[in-house]
C-alpha positions in Angstrom: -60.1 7.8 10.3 -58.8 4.6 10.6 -55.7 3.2 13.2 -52.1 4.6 12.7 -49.7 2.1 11.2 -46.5 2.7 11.9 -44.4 1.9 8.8 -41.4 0.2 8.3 -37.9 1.3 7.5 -37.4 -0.6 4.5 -41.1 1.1 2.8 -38.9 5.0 2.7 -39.3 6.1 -0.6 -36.6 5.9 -3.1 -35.9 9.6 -3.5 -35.2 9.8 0.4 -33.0 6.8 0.3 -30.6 8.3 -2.1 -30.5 11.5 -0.3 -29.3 9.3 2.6 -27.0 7.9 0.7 -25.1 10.8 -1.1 -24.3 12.0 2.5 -22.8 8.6 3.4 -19.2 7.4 3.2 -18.0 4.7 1.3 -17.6 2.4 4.7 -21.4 3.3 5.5 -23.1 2.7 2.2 -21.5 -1.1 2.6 -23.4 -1.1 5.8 -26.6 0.5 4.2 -26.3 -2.1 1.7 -26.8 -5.1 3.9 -29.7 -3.6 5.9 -32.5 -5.3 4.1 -33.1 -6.1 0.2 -35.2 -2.3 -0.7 -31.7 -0.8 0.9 -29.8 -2.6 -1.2 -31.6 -2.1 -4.6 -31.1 1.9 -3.1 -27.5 1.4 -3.2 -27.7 -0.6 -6.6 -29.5 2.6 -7.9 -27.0 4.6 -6.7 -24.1 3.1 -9.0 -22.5 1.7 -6.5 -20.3 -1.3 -7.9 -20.0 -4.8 -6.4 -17.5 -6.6 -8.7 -14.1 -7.4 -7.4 -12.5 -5.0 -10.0 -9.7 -3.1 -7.6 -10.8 0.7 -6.0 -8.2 3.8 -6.6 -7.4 5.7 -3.6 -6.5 9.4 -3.7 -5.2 11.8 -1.3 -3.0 14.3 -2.2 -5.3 17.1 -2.1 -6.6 15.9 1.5 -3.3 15.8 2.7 -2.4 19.3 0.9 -5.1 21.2 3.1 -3.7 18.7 6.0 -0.3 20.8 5.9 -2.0 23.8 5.5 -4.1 23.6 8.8 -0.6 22.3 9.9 1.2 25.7 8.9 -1.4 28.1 10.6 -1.6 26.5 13.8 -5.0 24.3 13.3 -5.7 21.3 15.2 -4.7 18.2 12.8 -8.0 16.4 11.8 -9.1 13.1 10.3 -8.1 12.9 6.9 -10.8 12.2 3.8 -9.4 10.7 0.9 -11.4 10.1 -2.4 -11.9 6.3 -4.2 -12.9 6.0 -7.1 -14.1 2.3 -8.9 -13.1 1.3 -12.6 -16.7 0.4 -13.2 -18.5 4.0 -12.1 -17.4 7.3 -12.7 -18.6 8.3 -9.4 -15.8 9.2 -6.0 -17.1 7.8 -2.9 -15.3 9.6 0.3 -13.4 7.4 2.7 -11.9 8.9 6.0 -9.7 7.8 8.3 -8.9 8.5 12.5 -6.9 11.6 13.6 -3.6 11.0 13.6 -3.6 7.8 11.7 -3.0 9.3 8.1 0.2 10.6 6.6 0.9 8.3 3.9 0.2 4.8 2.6 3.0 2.4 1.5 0.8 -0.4 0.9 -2.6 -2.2 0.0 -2.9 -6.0 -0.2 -6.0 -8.0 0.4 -8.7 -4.9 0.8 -6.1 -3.7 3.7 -4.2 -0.5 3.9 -0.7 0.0 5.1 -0.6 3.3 6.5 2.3 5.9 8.2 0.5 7.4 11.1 1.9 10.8 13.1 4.9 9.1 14.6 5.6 7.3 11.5 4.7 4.0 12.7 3.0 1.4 10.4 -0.6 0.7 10.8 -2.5 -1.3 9.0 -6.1 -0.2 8.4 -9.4 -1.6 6.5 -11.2 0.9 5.2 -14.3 -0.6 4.5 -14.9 -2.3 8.2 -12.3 0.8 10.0 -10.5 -2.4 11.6 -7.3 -0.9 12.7 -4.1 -3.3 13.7 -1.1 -1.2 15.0 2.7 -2.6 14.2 5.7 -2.9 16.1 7.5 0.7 16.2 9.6 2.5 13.9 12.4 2.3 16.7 13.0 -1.2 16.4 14.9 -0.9 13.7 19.1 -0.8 14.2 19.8 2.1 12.7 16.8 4.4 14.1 17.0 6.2 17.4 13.9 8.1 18.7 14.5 11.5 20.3 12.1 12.4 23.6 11.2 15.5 24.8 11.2 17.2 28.8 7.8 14.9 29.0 8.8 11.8 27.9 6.8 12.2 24.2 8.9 11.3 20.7 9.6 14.9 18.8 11.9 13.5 16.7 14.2 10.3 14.9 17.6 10.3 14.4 18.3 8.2 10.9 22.3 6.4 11.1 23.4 8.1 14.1 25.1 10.8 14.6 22.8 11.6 11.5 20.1 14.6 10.9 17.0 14.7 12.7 13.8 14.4 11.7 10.4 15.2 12.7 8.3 12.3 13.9 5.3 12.8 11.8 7.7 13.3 8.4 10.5 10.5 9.0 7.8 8.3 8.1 7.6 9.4 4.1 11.0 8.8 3.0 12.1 5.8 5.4 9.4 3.4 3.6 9.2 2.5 0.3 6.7 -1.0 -0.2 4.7 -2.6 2.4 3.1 -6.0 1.7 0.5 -8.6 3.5 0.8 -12.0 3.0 -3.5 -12.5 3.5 -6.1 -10.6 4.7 -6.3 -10.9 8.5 -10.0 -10.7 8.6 -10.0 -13.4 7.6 -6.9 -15.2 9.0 -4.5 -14.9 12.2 -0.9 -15.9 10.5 -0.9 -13.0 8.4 2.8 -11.9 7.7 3.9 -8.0 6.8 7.0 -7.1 4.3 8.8 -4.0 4.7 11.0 -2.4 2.6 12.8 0.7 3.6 16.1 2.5 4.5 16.4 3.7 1.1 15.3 0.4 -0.5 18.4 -1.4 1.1 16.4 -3.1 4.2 14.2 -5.8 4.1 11.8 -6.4 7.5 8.7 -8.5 8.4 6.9 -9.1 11.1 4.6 -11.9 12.1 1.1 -11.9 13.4 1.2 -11.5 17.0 4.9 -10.6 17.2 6.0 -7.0 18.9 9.5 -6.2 17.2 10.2 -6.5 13.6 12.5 -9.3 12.4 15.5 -7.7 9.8 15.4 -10.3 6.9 18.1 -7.9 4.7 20.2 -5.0 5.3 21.9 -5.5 2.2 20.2 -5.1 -1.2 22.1 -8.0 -3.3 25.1 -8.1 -3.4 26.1 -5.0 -6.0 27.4 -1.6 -4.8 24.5 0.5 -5.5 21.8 -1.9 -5.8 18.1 -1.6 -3.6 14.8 -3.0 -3.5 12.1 -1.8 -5.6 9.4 -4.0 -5.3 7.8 -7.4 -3.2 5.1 -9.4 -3.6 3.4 -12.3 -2.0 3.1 -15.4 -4.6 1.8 -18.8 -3.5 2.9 -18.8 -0.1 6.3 -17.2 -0.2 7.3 -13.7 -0.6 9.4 -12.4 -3.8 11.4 -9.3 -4.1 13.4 -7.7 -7.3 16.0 -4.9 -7.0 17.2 -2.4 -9.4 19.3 -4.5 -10.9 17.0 -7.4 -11.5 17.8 -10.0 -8.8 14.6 -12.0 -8.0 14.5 -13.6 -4.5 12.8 -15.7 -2.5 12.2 -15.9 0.8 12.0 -18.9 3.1 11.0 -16.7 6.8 9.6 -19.8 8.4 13.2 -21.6 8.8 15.0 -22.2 12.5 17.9 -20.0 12.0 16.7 -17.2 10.5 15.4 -15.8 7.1 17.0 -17.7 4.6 16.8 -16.4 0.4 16.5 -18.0 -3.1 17.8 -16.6 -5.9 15.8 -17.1 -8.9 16.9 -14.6 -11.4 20.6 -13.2 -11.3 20.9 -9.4 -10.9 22.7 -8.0 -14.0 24.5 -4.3 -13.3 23.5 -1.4 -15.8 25.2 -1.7 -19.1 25.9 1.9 -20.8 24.5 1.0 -24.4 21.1 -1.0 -23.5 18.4 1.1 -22.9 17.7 2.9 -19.1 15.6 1.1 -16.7 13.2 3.3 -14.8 11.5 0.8 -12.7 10.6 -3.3 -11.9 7.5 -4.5 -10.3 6.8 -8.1 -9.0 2.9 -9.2 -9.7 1.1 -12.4 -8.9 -1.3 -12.8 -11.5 -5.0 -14.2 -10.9 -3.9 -17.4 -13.0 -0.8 -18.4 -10.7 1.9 -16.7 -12.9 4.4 -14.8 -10.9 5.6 -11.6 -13.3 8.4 -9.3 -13.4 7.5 -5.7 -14.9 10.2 -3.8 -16.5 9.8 0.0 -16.8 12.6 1.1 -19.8 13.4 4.6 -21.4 12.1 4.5 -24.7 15.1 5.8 -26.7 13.3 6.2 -29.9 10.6 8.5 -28.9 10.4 11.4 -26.3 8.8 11.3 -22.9 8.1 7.3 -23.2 8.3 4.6 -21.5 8.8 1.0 -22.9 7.3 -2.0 -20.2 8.3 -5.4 -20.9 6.9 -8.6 -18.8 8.7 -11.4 -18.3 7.6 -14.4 -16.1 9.5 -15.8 -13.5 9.8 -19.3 -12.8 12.4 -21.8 -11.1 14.5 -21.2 -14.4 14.8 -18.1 -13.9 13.1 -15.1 -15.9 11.5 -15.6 -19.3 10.4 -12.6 -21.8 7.1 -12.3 -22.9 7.8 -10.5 -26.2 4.2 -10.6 -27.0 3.6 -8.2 -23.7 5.8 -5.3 -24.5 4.2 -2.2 -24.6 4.9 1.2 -24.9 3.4 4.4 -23.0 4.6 8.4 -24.4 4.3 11.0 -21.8 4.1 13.7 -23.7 5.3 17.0 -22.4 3.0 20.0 -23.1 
């Protein structure tokens, strides 16, 4: 019998590397991947996909056993959310630290904005489980945080002498979009857009800063308008309220956060048809777009979208993009 060779990692048979893999995370099977070349024709095998094609994050049934555990006393535990790929029919499991999880207002750049238990912001890469805290939820005016006999936050006060609310709740209705300017893996001048307050307040905060700058308070300037949606295009944020006003925002200049108006907000007239919902997107090709979500009056449970490009003229429709979705009702 001849000497004992001790084999090498990368001669496991295929069969055992798949086991390994279908025990693996999402975060871990990255990892696997870049071990040596057999690993990654393992992963290859496995389905999972490598194009750039954006991932689809799902919780709700994570965070449905979360207040569950919640109600009968359990300890709170890390949350495990599903992602799935456009390319592979396949859910890979992604979780995330105790106490870091209740909702997520945001993804830009492969990042996560997250609400954690005290409904502070944090943002969060899943796929490298970097984890950059943000300024508190206190620093905003109209917040006031509520301490217990030992000094720890129970509960937030929202436009004192208002109701109280729960620190790990007050998180889920106080923000509405969260957006990053670039990923900061990869740079340190990243910049992060809040809106919340009901959609009336605009914040940001800088890289390396520890309070949260107020850049609006004041959706427009319509009774009864808000912000629905920002987006980072070509180095300046963009945001677009209910009642279509496009701005842009200048936060770099010396006396504070200045705004340009580049489309004029238009109030709800009672014959043209509803509008649901407006979305800002920065297309791959340099377009910036404005997303229109309408009632569909001539058919049931639908929904008319119609994209219109914005420019330093102001908004232009795109008739050749409207589209219509039904819902139906069953």
């Amino acid at each position: 019998m001849g000497p004992c060779t001790s084999g090498s990692w990368s001669d496991l048979p295929i069969d055992i590397l798949l086991i390994i893999l279908r025990r693996l995370e999402l975060p871990q099977t990255l990892v696997f991947a870049s071990v040596c070349k057999t690993w990654r024709s393992a992963v290859n095998a496995a389905g999972l996909p490598r194009s750039c094609t954006p991932w689809i994050l799902s919780w709700a049934n994570h965070l449905e056993k979360k207040k569950k555990n919640k109600a009968q006393g359990k300890c709170n535990t890390a949350v495990t959310c599903n992602s799935y790929h456009l390319d592979v029919e396949d859910s890979y499991d992604i979780s995330f630290p105790r106490d870091c999880f209740v909702t997520c207002c945001g993804a830009s750049h492969g990042w996560l904005v997250l609400v954690n238990e005290l409904s502070n912001l944090v943002l969060y890469n899943p796929f490298t489980t970097a984890m950059i805290p943000l300024p508190p939820t206190t620093d905003f005016a109209c917040v006031e945080g509520v301490y217990g006999t030992h000094g720890n936050l129970e509960h937030y006060r929202y436009r004192s002498p208002g109701e109280l609310y729960a620190a790990d709740c007050f998180g889920i209705p106080l923000y509405a979009k969260a957006v990053l300017s670039c990923s900061p893996s990869k740079r340190n001048d990243y910049v992060v857009m809040v809106i919340h307050h009901d959609g009336t307040w605009l914040s940001f905060v800088k890289a390396g800063q520890s309070k949260w700058q107020v850049a609006s308070t004041s959706a427009g300037r319509m009774g009864g308008d808000r912000y629905l949606d920002c987006a980072y295009h070509d180095g300046s944020f963009y945001t677009v309220t209910f009642y279509g006003l496009v701005e842009k925002w200048d936060l770099d200049d010396l006396s504070g956060p200045t705004r340009e108006e580049m489309v004029v907000a238009i109030p709800a007239i009672p014959a043209a048809p509803t509008v649901l919902t407006r979305n800002m997107v920065s297309t791959p090709w340099g377009d910036l777009l404005q997303v229109i979500g309408f009632r569909a009056l001539e058919y049931p449970y639908a929904t008319r979208f119609q994209v219109c490009k914005v420019d330093q003229g102001g908004c232009k429709k795109s008739p050749s993009f409207s589209f219509k979705i039904c819902l139906m009702k069953f």
